[in-house]
N, CA, C and O atoms as a printed pandas DataFrame, in Angstrom:
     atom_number atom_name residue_name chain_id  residue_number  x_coord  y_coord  z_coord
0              1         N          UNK        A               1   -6.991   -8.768   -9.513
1              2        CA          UNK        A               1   -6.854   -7.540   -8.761
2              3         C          UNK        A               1   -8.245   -7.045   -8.395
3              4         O          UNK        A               1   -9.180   -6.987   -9.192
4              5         N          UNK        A               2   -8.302   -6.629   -6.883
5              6        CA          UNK        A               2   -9.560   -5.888   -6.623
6              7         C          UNK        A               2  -10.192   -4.189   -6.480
7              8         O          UNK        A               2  -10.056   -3.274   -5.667
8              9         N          UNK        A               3  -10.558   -4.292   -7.114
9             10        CA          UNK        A               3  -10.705   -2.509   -7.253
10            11         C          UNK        A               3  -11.440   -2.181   -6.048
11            12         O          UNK        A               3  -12.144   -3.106   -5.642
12            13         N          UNK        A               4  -11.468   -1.068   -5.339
13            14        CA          UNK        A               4  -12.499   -0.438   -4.549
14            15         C          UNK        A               4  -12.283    0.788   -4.171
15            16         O          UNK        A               4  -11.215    1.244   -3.764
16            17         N          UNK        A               5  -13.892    1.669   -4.374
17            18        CA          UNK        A               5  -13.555    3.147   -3.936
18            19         C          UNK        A               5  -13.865    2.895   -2.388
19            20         O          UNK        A               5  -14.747    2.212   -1.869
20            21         N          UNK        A               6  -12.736    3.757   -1.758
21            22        CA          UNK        A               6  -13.138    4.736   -0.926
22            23         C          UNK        A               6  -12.819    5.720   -0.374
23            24         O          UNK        A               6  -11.758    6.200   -0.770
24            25         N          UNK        A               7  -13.720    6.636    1.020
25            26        CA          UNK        A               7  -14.017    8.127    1.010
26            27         C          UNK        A               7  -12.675    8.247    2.595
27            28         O          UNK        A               7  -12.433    7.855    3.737
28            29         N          UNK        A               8  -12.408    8.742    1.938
29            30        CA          UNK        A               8  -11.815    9.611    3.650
30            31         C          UNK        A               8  -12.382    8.559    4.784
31            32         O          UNK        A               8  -13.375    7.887    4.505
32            33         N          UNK        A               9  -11.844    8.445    5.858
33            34        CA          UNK        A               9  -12.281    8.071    6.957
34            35         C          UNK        A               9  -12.543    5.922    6.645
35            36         O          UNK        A               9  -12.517    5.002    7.462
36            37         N          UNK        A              10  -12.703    5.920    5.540
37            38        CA          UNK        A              10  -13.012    4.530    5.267
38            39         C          UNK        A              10  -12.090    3.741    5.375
39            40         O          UNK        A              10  -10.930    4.135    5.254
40            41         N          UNK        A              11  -12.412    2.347    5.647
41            42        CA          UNK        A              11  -10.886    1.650    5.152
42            43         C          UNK        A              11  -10.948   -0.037    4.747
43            44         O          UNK        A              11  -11.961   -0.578    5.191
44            45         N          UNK        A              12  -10.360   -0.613    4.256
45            46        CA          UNK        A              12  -10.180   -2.190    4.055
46            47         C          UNK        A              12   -9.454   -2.912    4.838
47            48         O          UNK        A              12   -8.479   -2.465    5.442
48            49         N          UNK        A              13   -9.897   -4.211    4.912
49            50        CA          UNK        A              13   -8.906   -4.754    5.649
50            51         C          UNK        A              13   -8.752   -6.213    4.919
51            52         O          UNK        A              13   -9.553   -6.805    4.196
52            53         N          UNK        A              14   -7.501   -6.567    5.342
53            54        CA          UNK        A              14   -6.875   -7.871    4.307
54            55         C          UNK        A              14   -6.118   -8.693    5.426
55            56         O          UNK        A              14   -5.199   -8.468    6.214
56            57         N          UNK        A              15   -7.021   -9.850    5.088
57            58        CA          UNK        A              15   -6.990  -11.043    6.052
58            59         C          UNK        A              15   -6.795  -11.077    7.628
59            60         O          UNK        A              15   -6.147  -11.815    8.370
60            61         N          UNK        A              16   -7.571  -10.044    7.826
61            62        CA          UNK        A              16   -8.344   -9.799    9.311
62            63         C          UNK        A              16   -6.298   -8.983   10.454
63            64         O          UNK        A              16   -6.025   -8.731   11.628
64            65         N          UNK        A              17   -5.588   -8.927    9.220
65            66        CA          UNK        A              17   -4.541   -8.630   10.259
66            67         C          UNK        A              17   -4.266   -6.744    9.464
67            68         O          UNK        A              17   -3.702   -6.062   10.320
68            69         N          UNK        A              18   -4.424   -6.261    8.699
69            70        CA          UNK        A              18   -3.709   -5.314    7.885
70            71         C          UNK        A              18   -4.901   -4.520    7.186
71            72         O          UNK        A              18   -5.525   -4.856    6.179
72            73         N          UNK        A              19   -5.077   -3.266    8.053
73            74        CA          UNK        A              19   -6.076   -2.255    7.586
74            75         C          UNK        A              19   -4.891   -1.414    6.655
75            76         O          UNK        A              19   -3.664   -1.314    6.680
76            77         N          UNK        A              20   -6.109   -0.827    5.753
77            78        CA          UNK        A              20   -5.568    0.407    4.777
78            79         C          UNK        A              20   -6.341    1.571    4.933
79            80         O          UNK        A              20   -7.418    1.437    4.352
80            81         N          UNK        A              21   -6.261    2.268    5.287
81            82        CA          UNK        A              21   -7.243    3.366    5.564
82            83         C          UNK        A              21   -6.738    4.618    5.029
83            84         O          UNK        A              21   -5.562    4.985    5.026
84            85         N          UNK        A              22   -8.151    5.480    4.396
85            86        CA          UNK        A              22   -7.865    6.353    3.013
86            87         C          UNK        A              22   -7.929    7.527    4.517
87            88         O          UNK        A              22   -8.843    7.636    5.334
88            89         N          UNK        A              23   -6.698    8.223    4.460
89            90        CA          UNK        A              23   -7.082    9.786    5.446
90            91         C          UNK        A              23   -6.917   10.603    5.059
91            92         O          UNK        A              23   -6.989   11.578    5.807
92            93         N          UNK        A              24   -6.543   10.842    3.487
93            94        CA          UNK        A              24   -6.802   12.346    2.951
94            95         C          UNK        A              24   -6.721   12.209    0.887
95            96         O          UNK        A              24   -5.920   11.889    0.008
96            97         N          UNK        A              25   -7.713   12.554    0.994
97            98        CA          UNK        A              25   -7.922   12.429   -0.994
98            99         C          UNK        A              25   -8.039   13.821   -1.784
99           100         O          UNK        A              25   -9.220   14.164   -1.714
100          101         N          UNK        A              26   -7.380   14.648   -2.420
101          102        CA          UNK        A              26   -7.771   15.702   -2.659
102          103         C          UNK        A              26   -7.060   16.152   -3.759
103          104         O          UNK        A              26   -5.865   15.880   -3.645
104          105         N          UNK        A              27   -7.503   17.077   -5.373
105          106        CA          UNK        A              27   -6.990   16.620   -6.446
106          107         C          UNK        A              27   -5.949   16.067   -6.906
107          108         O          UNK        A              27   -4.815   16.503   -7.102
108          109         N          UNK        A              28   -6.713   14.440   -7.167
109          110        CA          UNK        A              28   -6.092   13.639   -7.392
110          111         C          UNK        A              28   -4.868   12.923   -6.657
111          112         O          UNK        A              28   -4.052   12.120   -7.110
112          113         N          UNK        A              29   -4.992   13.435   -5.458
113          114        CA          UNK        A              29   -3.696   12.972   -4.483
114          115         C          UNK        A              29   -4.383   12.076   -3.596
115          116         O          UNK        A              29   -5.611   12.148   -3.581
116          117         N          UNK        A              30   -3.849   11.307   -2.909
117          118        CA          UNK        A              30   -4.211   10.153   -2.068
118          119         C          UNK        A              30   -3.127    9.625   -1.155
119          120         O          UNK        A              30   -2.093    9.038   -1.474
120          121         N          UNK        A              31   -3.564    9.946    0.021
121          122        CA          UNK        A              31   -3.243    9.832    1.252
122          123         C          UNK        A              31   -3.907    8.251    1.708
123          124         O          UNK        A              31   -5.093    7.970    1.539
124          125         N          UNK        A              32   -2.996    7.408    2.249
125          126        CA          UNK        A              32   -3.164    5.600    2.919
126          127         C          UNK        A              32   -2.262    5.717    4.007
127          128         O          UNK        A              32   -1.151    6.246    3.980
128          129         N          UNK        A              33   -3.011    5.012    5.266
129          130        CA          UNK        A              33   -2.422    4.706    6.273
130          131         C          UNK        A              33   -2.539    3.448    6.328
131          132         O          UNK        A              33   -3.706    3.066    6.239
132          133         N          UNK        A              34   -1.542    2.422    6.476
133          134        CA          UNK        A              34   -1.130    1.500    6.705
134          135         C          UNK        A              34   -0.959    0.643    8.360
135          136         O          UNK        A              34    0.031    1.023    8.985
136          137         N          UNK        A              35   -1.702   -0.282    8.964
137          138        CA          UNK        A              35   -1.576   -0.952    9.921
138          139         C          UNK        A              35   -1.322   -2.037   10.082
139          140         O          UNK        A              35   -2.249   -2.777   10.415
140          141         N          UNK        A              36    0.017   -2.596    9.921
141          142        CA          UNK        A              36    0.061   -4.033    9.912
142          143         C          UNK        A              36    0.860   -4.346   10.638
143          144         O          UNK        A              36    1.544   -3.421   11.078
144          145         N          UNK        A              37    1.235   -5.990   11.207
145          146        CA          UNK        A              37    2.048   -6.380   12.053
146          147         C          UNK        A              37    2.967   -5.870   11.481
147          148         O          UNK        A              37    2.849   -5.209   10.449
148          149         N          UNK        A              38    4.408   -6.189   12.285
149          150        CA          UNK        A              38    5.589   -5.408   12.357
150          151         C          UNK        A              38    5.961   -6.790   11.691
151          152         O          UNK        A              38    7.168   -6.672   11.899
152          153         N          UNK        A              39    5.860   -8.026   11.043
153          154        CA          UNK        A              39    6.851   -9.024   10.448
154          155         C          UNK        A              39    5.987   -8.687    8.869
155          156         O          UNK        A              39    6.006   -9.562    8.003
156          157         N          UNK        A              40    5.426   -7.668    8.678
157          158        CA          UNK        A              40    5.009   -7.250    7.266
158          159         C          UNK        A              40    5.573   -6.383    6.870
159          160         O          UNK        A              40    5.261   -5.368    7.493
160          161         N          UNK        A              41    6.739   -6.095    5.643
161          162        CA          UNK        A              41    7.479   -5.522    4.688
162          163         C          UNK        A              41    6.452   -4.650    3.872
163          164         O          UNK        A              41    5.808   -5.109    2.929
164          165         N          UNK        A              42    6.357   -3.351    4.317
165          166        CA          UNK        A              42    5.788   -2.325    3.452
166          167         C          UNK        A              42    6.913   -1.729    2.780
167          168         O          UNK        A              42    7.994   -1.390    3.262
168          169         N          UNK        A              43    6.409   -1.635    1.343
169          170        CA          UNK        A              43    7.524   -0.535    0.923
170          171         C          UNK        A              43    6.649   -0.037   -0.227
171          172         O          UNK        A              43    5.662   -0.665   -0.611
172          173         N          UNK        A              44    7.147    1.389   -0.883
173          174        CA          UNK        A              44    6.186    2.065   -1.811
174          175         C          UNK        A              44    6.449    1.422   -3.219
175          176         O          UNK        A              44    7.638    1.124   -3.335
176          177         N          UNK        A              45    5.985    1.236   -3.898
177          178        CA          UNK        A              45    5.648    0.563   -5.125
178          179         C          UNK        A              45    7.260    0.634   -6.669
179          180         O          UNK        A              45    7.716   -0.199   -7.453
180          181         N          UNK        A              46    7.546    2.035   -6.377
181          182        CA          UNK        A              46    8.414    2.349   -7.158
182          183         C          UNK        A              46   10.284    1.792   -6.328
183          184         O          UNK        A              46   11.278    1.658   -7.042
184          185         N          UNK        A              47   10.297    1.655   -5.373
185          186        CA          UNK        A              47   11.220    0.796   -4.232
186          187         C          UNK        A              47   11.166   -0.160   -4.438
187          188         O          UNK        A              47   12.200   -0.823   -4.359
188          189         N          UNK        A              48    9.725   -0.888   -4.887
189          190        CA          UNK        A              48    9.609   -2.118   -5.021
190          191         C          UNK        A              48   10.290   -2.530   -6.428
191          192         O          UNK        A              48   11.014   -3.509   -6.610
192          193         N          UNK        A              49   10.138   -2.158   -6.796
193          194        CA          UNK        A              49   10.424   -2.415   -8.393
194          195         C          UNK        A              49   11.823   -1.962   -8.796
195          196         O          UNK        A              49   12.414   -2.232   -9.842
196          197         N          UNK        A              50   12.288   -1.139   -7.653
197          198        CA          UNK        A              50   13.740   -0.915   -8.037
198          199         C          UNK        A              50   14.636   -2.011   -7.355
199          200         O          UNK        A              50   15.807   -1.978   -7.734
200          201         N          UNK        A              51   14.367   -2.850   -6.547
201          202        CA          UNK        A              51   14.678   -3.217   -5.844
202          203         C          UNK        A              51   14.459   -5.132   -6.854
203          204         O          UNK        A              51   15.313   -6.020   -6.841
204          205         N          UNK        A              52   13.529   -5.174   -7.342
205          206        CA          UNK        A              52   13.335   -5.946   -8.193
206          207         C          UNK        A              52   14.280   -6.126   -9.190
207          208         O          UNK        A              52   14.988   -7.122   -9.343
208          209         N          UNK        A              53   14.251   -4.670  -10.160
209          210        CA          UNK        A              53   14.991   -5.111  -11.191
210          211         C          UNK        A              53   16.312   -5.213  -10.660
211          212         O          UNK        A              53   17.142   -5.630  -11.468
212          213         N          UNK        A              54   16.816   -4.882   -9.261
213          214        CA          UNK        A              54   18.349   -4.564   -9.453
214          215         C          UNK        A              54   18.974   -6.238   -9.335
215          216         O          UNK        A              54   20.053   -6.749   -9.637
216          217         N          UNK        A              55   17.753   -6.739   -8.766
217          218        CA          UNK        A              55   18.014   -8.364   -8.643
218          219         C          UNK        A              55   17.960   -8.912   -9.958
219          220         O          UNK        A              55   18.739   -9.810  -10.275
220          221         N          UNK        A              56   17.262   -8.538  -10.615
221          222        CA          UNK        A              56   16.962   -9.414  -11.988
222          223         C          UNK        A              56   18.834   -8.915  -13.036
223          224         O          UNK        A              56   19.314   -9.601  -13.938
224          225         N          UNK        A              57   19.340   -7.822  -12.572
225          226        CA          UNK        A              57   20.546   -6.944  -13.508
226          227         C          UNK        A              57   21.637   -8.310  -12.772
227          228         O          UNK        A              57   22.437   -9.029  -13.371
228          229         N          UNK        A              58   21.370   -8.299  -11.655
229          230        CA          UNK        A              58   22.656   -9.338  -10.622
230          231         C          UNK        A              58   22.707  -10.614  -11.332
231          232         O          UNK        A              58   23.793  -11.134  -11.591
232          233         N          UNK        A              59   21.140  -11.369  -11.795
233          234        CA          UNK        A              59   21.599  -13.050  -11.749
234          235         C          UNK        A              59   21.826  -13.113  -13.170
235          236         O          UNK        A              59   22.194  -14.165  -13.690
């Protein structure tokens, strides 16, 4: 896993197709905008995982 700070206005990008960009940080809250092709499946982390276990309860 890669850690990295950054400030407002900054952003990463992952494998030249999918920026993350920080647009609002303020106690302790954190604001990400997301740009990626449209055949990339975003979903928030806790979705993810519900969505996980409900598969793992099925097989």
């Amino acid at each position: 896993m890669l850690v990295l700070g950054r400030k407002p206005g900054e952003h990463v990008m992952i494998d030249g197709k999918i920026m993350v960009k920080v647009v609002k940080s303020d106690d302790g809250s954190l604001r990400l905008a997301i740009d990626a092709p449209k055949d990339v499946r975003i979903v928030r982390g806790e979705i993810f995982e519900k969505e996980n276990s409900n598969l793992a309860t099925v097989k």
